[in-house]
C-alpha positions as CSV (number, residue, x, y, z in Angstrom):
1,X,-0.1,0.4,54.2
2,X,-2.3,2.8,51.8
3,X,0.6,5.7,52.5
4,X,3.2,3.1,51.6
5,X,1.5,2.3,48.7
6,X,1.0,6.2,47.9
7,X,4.6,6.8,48.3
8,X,5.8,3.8,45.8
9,X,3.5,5.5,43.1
10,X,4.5,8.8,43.7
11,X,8.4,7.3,43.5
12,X,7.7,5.4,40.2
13,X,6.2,8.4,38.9
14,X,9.3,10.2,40.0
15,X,11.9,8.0,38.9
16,X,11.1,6.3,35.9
17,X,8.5,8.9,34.5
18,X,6.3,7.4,31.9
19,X,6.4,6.0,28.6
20,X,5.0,7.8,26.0
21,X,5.1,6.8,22.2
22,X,4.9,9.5,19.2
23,X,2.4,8.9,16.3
24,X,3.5,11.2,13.3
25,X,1.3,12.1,10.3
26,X,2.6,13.6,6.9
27,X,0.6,16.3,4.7
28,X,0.5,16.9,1.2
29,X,1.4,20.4,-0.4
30,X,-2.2,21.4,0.1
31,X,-2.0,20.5,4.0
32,X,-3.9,17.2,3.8
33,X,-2.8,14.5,5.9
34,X,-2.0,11.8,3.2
35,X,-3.2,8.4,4.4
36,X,-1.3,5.0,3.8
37,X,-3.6,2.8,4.8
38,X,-7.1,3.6,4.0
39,X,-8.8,6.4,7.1
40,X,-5.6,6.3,9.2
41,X,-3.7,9.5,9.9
42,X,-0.9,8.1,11.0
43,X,2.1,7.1,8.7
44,X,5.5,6.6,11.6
45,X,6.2,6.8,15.5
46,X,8.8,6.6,17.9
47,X,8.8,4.8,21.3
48,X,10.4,6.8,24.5
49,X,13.8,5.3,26.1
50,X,15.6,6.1,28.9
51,X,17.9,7.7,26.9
52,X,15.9,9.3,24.1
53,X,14.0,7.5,21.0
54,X,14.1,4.4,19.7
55,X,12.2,4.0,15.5
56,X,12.9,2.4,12.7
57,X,13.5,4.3,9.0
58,X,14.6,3.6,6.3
59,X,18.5,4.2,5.5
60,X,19.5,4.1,9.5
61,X,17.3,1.2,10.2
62,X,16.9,1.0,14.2
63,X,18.5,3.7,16.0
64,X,18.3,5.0,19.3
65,X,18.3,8.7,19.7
66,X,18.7,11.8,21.9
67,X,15.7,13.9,19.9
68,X,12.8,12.6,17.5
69,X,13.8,14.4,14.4
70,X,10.6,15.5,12.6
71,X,9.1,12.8,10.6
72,X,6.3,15.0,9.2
73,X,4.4,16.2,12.1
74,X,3.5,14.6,15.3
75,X,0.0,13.7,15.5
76,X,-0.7,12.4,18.6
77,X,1.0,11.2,21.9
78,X,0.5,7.8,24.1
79,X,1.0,7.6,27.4
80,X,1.3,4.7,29.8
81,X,2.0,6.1,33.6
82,X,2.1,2.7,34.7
83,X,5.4,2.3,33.4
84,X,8.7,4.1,32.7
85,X,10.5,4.0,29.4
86,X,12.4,1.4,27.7
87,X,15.4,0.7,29.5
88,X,19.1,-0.7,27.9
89,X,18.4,-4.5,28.5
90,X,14.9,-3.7,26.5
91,X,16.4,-1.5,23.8
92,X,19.7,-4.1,23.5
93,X,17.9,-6.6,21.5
94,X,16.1,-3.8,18.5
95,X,19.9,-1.8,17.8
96,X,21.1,-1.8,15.2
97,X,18.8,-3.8,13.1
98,X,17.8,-3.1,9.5
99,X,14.8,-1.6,8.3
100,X,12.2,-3.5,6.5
101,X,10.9,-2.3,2.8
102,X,9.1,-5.4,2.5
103,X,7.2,-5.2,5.6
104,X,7.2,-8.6,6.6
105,X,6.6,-9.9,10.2
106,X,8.9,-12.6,10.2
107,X,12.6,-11.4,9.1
108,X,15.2,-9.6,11.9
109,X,14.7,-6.6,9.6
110,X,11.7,-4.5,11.4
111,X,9.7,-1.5,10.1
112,X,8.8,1.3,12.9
113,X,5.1,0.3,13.8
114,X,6.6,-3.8,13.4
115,X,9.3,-2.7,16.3
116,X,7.2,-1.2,18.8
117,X,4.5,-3.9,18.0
118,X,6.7,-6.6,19.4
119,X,8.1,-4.5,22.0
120,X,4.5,-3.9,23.2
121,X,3.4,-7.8,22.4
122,X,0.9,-6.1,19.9
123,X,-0.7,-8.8,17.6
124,X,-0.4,-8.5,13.5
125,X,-3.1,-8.4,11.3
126,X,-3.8,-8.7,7.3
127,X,-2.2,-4.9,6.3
128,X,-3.9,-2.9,3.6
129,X,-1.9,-0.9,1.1
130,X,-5.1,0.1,-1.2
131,X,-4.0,3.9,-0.7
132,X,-3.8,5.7,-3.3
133,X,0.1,6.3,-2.1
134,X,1.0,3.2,-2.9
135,X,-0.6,3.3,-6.7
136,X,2.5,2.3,-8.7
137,X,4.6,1.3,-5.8
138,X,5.7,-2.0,-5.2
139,X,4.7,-2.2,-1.7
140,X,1.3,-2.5,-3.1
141,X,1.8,-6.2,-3.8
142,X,2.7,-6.3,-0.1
143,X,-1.6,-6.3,0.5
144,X,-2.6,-8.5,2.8
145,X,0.5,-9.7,4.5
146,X,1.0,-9.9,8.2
147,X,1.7,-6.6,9.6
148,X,0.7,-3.9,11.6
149,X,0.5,0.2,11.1
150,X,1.2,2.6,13.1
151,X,-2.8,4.0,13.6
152,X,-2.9,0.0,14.8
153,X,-0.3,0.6,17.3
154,X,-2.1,3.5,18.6
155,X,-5.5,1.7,18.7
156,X,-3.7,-1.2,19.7
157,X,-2.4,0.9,22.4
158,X,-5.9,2.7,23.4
159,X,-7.5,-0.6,24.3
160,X,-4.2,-1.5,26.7
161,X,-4.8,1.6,28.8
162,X,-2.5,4.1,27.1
163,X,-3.8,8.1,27.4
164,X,-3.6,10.6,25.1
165,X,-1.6,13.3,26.1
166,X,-1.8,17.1,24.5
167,X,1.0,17.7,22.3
168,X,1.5,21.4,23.6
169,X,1.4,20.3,27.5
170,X,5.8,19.8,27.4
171,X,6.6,22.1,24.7
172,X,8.7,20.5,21.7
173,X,11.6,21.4,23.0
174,X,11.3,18.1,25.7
175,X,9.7,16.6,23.5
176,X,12.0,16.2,21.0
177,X,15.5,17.3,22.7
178,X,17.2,15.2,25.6
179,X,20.4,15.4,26.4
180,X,22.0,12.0,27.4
């Protein structure tokens, strides 16, 4: 029974890989990571598919793709090895939907850390957009509102079981190119 068990692991691990989920940061001219929400590095992400990425951003809104293009810098890398990536039937319902500016919960329209949020069942909380990027911005009336960032995803994420993994250990090359 025990080798049975053994040999279904060693299959998942085989067939359906992990999921892993990219946490990017952005840096200012002088190479400081420039925070959006008060001591959090992280400012987008991307969740792994069985066919690529799947984010949100503004002017494409929710797109699948084959390759992560370079939002900045990646910062860090979840992994869950208990499970494989999003398949089709979980990526159908998220395609093609429009991004959200106003970063609110409760519209179809869905900002990246909102998407993978709900994917994940993640819970919202009061967001804070007391940064000093949002001084003058719009957005910063947004304070407060229901939401979720993407450093809440990943600590979100942490407590659920999800490992870091090192950024070098695949290269960016798989990373961030797979052919369909």
């Amino acid at each position: 029974m025990r080798c049975l068990i053994f040999l279904l692991f060693i299959c998942g691990q085989i067939c359906w890989g992990d999921l892993r989920v990219v946490f990017f940061v952005q840096r200012d001219s002088s190479g400081e990571i420039i925070s959006w929400v008060p001591n959090e590095p992280f400012y987008h992400l991307a969740i792994e598919t069985e066919k690529g990425w799947l984010h949100s951003a503004p002017y494409y809104g929710v797109v699948e793709v084959k390759e992560v293009l370079p939002r900045g810098e990646v910062g860090a890398i979840l992994v869950n090895k208990t499970r494989g990536p999003l398949t089709t039937e979980e990526v159908d319902p998220w395609r093609g939907r429009h991004y959200d500016p106003y970063f609110n919960w409760t519209t179809e329209a869905v900002y990246c850390s909102e998407m993978i949020a709900k994917i994940m069942n993640l819970s919202p909380y009061p967001m804070d957009f007391s940064a000093p990027f949002w001084d003058g911005r719009p957005e910063r009336k947004f304070h407060g509102r229901l939401g979720i960032s993407p450093t809440g995803v990943f600590q979100k994420l942490r407590k659920r079981g999800f490992h870091p993994q090192s950024i070098h250990l695949y290269g960016c090359q798989s990373l961030f190119w797979r052919p369909l």
